[in-house]
VOGU-3710 file (C-alpha; in Angstrom, 3 decimals, decimal comma):
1> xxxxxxxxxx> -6,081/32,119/22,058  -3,443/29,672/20,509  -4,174/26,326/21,608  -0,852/25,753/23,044  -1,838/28,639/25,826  -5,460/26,812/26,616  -5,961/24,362/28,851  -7,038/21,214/26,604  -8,441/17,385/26,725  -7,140/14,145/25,397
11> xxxxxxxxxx> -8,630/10,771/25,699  -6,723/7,580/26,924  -7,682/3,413/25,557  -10,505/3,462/28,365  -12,294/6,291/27,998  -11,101/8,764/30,096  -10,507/12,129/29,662  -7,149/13,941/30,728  -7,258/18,011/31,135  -3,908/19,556/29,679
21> xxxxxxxxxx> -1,993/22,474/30,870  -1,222/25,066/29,139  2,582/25,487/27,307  4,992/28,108/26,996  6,771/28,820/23,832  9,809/28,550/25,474  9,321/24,824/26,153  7,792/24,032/22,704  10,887/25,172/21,204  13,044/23,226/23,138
31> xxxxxxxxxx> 10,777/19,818/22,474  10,683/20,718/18,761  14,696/20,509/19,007  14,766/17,324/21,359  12,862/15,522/18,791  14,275/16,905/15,350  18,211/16,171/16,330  17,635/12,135/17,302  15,882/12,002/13,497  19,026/13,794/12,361
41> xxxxxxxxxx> 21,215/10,960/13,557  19,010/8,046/12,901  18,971/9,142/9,662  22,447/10,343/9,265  23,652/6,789/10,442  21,116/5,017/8,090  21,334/6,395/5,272  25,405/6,693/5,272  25,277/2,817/4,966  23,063/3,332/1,879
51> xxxxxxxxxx> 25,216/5,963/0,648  28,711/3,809/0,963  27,385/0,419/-0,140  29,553/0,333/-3,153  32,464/1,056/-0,837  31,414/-1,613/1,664  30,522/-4,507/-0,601  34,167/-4,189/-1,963  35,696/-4,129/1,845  33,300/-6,634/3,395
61> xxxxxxxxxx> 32,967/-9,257/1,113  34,709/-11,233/-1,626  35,806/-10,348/-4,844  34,103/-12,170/-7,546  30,550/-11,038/-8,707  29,531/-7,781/-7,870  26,173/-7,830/-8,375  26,213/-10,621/-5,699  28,551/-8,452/-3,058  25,712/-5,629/-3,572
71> xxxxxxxxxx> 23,003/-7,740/-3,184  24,619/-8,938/0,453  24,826/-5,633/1,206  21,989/-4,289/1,078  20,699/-7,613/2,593  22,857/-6,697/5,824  20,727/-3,359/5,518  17,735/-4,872/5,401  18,542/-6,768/8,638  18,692/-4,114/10,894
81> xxxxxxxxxx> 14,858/-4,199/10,262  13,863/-7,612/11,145  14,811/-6,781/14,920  12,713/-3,212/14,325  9,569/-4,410/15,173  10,407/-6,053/18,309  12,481/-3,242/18,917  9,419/-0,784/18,668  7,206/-3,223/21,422  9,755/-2,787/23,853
91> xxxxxxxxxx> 10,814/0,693/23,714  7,026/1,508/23,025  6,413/-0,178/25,882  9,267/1,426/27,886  7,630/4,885/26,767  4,493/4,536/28,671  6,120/3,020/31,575  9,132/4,869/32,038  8,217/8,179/29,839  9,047/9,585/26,421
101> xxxxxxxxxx> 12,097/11,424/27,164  13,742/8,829/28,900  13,651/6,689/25,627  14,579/9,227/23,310  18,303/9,727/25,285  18,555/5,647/25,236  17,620/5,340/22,060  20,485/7,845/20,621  23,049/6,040/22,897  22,206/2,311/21,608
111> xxxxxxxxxx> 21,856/3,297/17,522  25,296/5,708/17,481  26,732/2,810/19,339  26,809/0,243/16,570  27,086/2,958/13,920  30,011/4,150/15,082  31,843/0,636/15,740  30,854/-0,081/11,933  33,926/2,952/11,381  36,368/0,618/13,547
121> xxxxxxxxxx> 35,512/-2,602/11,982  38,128/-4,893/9,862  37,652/-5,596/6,703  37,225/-8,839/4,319  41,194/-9,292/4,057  41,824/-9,055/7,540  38,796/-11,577/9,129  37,084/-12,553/5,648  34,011/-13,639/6,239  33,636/-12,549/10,318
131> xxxxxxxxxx> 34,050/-8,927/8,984  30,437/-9,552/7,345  29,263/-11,168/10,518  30,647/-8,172/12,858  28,938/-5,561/10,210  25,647/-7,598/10,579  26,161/-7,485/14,581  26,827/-3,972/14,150  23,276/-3,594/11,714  21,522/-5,161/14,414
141> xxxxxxxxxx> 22,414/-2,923/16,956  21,890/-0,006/15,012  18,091/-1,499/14,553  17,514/-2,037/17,920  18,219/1,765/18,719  16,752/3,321/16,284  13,622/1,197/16,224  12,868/3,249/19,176  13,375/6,786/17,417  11,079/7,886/15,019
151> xxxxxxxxxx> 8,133/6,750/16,360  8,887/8,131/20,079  10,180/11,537/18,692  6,560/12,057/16,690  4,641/11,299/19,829  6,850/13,453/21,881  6,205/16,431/20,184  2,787/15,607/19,174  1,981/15,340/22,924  4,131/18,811/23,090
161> xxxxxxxxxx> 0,906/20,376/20,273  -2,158/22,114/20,608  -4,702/21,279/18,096  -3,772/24,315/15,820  -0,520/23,620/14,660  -0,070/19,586/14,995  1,276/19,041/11,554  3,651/21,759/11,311  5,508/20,428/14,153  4,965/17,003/12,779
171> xxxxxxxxxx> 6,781/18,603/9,781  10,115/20,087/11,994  10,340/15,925/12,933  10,053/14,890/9,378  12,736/17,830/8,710  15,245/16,321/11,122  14,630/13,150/9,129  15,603/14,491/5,904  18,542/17,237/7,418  19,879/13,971/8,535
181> xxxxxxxxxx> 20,335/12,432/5,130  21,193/15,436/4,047  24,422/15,757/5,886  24,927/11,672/4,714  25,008/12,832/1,588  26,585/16,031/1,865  29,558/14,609/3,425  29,382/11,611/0,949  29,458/13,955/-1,494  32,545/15,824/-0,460
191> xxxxxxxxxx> 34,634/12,914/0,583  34,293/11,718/-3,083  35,000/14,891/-4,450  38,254/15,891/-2,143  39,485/11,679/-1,641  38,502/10,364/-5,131  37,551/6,751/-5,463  40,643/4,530/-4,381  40,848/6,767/-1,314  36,901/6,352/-0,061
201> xxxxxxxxxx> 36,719/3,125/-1,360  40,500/1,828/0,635  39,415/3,689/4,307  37,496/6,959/3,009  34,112/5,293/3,802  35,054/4,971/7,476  35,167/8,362/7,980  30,954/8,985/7,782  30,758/6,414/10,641  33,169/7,506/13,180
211> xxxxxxxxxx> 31,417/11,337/12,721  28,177/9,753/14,516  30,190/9,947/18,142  30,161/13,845/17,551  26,386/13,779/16,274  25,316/11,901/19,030  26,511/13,610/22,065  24,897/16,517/21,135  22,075/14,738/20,555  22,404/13,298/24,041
221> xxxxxxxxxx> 22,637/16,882/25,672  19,699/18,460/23,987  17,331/15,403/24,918  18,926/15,016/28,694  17,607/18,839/29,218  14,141/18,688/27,884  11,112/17,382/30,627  8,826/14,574/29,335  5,514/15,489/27,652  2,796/16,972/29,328
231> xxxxxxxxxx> 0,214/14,537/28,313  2,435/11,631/29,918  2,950/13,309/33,134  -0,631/13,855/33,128  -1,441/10,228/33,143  1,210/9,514/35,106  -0,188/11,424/37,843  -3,577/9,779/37,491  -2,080/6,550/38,012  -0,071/6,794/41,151
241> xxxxxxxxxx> -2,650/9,475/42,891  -5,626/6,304/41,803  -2,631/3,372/42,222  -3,793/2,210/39,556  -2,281/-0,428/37,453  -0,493/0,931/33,910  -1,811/-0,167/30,624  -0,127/-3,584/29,548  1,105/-4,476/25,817  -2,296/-6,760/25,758
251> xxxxxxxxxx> -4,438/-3,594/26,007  -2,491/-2,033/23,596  -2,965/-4,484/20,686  -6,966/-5,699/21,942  -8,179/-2,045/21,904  -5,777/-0,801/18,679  -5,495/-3,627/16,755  -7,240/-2,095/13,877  -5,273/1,511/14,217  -2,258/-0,611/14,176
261> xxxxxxxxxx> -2,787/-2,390/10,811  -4,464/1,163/9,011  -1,370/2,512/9,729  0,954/0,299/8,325  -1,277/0,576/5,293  -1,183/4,211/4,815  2,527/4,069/5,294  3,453/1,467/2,783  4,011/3,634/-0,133  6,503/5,922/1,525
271> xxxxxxxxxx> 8,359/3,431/3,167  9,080/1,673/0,168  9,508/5,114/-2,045  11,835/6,898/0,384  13,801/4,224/1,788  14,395/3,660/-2,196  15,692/7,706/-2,812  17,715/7,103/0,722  19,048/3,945/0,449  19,294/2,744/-3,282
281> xxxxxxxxxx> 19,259/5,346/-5,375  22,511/6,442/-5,357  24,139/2,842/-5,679  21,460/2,906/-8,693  23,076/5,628/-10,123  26,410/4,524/-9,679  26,375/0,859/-10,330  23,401/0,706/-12,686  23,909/3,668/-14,928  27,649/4,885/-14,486
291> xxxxxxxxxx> 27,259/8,188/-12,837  30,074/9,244/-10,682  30,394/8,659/-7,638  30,593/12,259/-6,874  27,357/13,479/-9,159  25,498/10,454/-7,359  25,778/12,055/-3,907  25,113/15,412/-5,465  21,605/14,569/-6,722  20,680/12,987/-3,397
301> xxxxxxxxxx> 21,982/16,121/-1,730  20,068/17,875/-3,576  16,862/16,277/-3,783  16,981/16,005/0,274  17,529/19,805/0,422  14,157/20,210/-1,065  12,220/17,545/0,952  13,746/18,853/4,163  11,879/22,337/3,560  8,890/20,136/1,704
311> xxxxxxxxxx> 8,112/18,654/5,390  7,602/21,935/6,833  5,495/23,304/4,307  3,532/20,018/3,784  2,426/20,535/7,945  1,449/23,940/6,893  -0,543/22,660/4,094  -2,004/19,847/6,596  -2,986/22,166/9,029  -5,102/23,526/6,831
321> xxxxxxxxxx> -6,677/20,940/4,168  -6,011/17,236/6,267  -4,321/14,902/6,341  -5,871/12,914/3,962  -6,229/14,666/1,237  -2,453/14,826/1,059  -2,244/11,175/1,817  -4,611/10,495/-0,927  -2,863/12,566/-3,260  0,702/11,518/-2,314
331> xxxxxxxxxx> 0,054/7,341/-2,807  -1,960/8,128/-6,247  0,698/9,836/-7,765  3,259/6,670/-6,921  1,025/5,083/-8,864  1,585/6,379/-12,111  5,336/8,667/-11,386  7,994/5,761/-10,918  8,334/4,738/-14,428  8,941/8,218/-16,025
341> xxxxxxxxxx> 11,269/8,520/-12,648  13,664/5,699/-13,724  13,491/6,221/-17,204  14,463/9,811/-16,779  17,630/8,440/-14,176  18,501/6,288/-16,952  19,478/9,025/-19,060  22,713/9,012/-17,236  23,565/12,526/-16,573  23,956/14,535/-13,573
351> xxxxxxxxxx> 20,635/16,644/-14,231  18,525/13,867/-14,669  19,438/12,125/-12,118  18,334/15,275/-10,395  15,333/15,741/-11,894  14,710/12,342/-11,380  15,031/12,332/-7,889  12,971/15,557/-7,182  10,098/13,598/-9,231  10,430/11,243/-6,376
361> xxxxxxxxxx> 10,650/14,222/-3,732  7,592/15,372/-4,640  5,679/12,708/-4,021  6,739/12,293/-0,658  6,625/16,038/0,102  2,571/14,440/0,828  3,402/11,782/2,610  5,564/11,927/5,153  4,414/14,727/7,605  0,705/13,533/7,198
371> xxxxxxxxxx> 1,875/10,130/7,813  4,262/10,863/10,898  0,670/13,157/12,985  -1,418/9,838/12,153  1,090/8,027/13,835  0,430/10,203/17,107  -3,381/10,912/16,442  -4,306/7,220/15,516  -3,838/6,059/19,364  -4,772/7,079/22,817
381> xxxxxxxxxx> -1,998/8,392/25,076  -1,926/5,962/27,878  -0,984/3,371/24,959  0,763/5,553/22,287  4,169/4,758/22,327  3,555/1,148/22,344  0,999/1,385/19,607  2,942/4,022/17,410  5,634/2,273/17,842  4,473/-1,170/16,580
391> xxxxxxxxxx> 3,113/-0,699/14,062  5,642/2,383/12,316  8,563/-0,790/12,698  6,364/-3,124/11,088  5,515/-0,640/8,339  9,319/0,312/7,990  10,524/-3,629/8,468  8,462/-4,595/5,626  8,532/-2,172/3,128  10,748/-0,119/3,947
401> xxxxxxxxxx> 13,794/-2,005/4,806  13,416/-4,384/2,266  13,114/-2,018/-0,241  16,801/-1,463/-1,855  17,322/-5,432/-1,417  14,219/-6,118/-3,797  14,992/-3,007/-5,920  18,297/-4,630/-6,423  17,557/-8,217/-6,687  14,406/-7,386/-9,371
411> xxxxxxxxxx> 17,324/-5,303/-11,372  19,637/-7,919/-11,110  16,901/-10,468/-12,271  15,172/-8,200/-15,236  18,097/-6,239/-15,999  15,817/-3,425/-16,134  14,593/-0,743/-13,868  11,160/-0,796/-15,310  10,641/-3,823/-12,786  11,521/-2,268/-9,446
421> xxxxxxxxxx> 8,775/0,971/-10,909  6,227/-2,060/-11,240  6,740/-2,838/-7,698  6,556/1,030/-6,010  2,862/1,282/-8,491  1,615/-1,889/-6,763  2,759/-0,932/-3,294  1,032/2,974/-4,525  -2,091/0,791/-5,552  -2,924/-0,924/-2,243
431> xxxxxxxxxx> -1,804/2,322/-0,081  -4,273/4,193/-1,932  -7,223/2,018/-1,166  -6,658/1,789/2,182  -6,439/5,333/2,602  -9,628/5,813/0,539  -11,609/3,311/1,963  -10,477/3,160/5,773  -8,712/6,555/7,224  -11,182/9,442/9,059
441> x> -9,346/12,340/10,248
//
């Protein structure tokens, strides 16, 4: 009998044991689509920031060195991460409190918000330097909400999984993820093809940001019609039939603490090698080695075609060999692939830059799905969400968000690519220890 159609145990932070009911297909699809379409627009309104930098460090700050306008640029992007981790505590902490579902339909509300009122904002001529303030507000926001996201959406459907299949429907949430940034790109893509250059880069680039509203009210609907996880109404039951008080953020960090940090280490390397292919590449290509504008969306297109399918198939493959194995095999090849990755980009056409970037796809195609069921497996489900969510912001804050503004500012310092390779091996180096050494399936 599939596991989804038995009646099955989990285990909360004190020991006890919860007894699951079973779940009908019919539900399991609809949770697989609640949590794929908020990944879609997290990472639709992410990564079109990425994707327009060029356009925005023109419009948002003054003209003079543009090395400097890209570096504050992507320094604005890296600020929607500071607020990420605290973001994560309190929407973590919301989830076990409130429930999953609830959080996922804030969540979408709060991060379309300020991605959408980026589309509306004026411009360096009209406010000068407030228009970089009011795009920094508007980063912030966007944090905030999706801070909330990823993390929530993983547990949601992991607490949606039988035993059986857990990674392959960790792989549909890692899909939305990368169908997301496909459609960034896509539509980048397009807009440069049919506006040209003055056009995007005059009030082109607006037109990415405004599309969110669309994005997230359907995203809204879906999530508004699916119920809350079986696992959380379980122990939601427990608690008011016992009265008994919920789990607090203290119990959360005292009993995970350690879950927390091995996390954040097995993460590292594809936080700071995909947040590179989604939000520096392209301005690489462009800025770096003169690719078109056009041909630099393209090979991000794509690249994220491939990885899109590559989660799936990755769950499959996790299902049936681990977790770590492709965890293991994933941070050893960043290792030794980012140098012949950037040399190859530096070739300067439109096939490498292809080739380059599905070098870089195909190391994550074994991280990210094995990475996103550890995030639900690692921690009890009385304390999950809080836990989960933690410590994926922290991961993402640090090396993940950061990413593009160190791959830019080691660029700008060495003048060479070869430096910001240096710094995904290290990262590679340390992630692959820690897997080694410290993560049991």
């Amino acid at each position: 009998m599939s596991e989804d159609h038995a009646v099955r145990t989990v285990r909360t932070a004190t020991g006890e044991t919860l007894r699951i009911p079973p779940i009908t297909p019919h539900i399991t699809r609809r949770a697989i689509a609640a949590s794929m379409v908020g990944n879609f627009v997290e990472w639709y309104d992410f990564a079109i920031y990425g994707f327009m930098a060029p356009f925005i460090a023109s419009q948002f700050f003054p003209e003079g060195d543009r090395n400097a306008a890209l570096l504050s640029t992507f320094f604005i992007y890296a600020s929607a991460f500071v607020v990420r981790p605290f973001g994560g505590a309190i929407w973590g902490r919301l989830g076990d409190v409130v429930g999953r579902q609830r959080v996922l339909v804030l969540t979408i509300l709060v991060m379309s918000a300020g991605t959408f009122a980026i589309g509306l904002l004026p411009t360096y001529p009209v406010l000068g330097i407030w228009a970089a303030v009011l795009l920094l507000l508007c980063r912030l926001v966007q944090g905030v909400g999706a801070s909330g996201e990823y993390s929530s959406a993983a547990t949601f459907m992991i607490e949606y999984s039988g035993g059986e299949k857990r990674a392959l429907r960790a792989g549909y949430v890692a899909s939305g993820v990368f169908l997301g940034l496909v459609a960034a790109s896509g539509l980048s893509s397009l807009l440069g093809r049919i506006l040209g250059e003055e056009a995007l880069q005059a009030w082109g680039w607006r037109i990415p940001f405004l599309t969110t509203a669309l994005l997230a009210l359907v995203a809204f609907y879906i999530r508004s019609r699916v119920e809350d996880t079986p696992e959380y109404r379980a122990i939601a039951d427990i608690r008011e039939r016992a009265a008994e008080p919920r789990t607090s953020f203290a119990d959360a960090f005292r009993t995970q603490w350690r879950n927390m940090l091995l996390f954040v280490g097995l993460a590292m390397t594809y936080m700071v090698a995909g947040f590179l292919l989604t939000g520096y590449f392209s301005t690489y290509l462009i800025e770096e080695v003169g690719l078109a504008e056009s041909d630099a969306f393209l090979a991000s297109t794509v690249a994220l075609i491939v990885l899109a399918a590559a989660a799936v198939a990755a769950g499959w493959l996790a299902d049936r060999v681990g977790r770590r194995p492709l965890l293991l095999v994933g941070a050893g090849y960043f290792v030794v692939a980012p140098v012949p990755i950037f040399l190859l980009a530096d070739l300067g056409t439109l096939g490498a830059a292809i080739a380059a970037e599905l070098l870089l796809v195909l190391g994550l195609f074994f991280l990210l799905t094995p990475m996103t069921v550890s995030l639900a497996d690692l921690f009890p489900v009385d304390v999950r969400a809080t836990a989960s969510g933690v410590s994926y912001n922290v991961a993402t804050a640090v090396f993940g968000g950061t990413a593009p503004f160190v791959a830019a500012g080691l660029t700008g310092a060495t003048g060479t690519s070869l430096a910001v390779a240096g710094y995904v091996m290290a990262v590679a180096v340390v992630a692959t220890l820690v897997v080694a050494v410290a993560y049991r399936e």
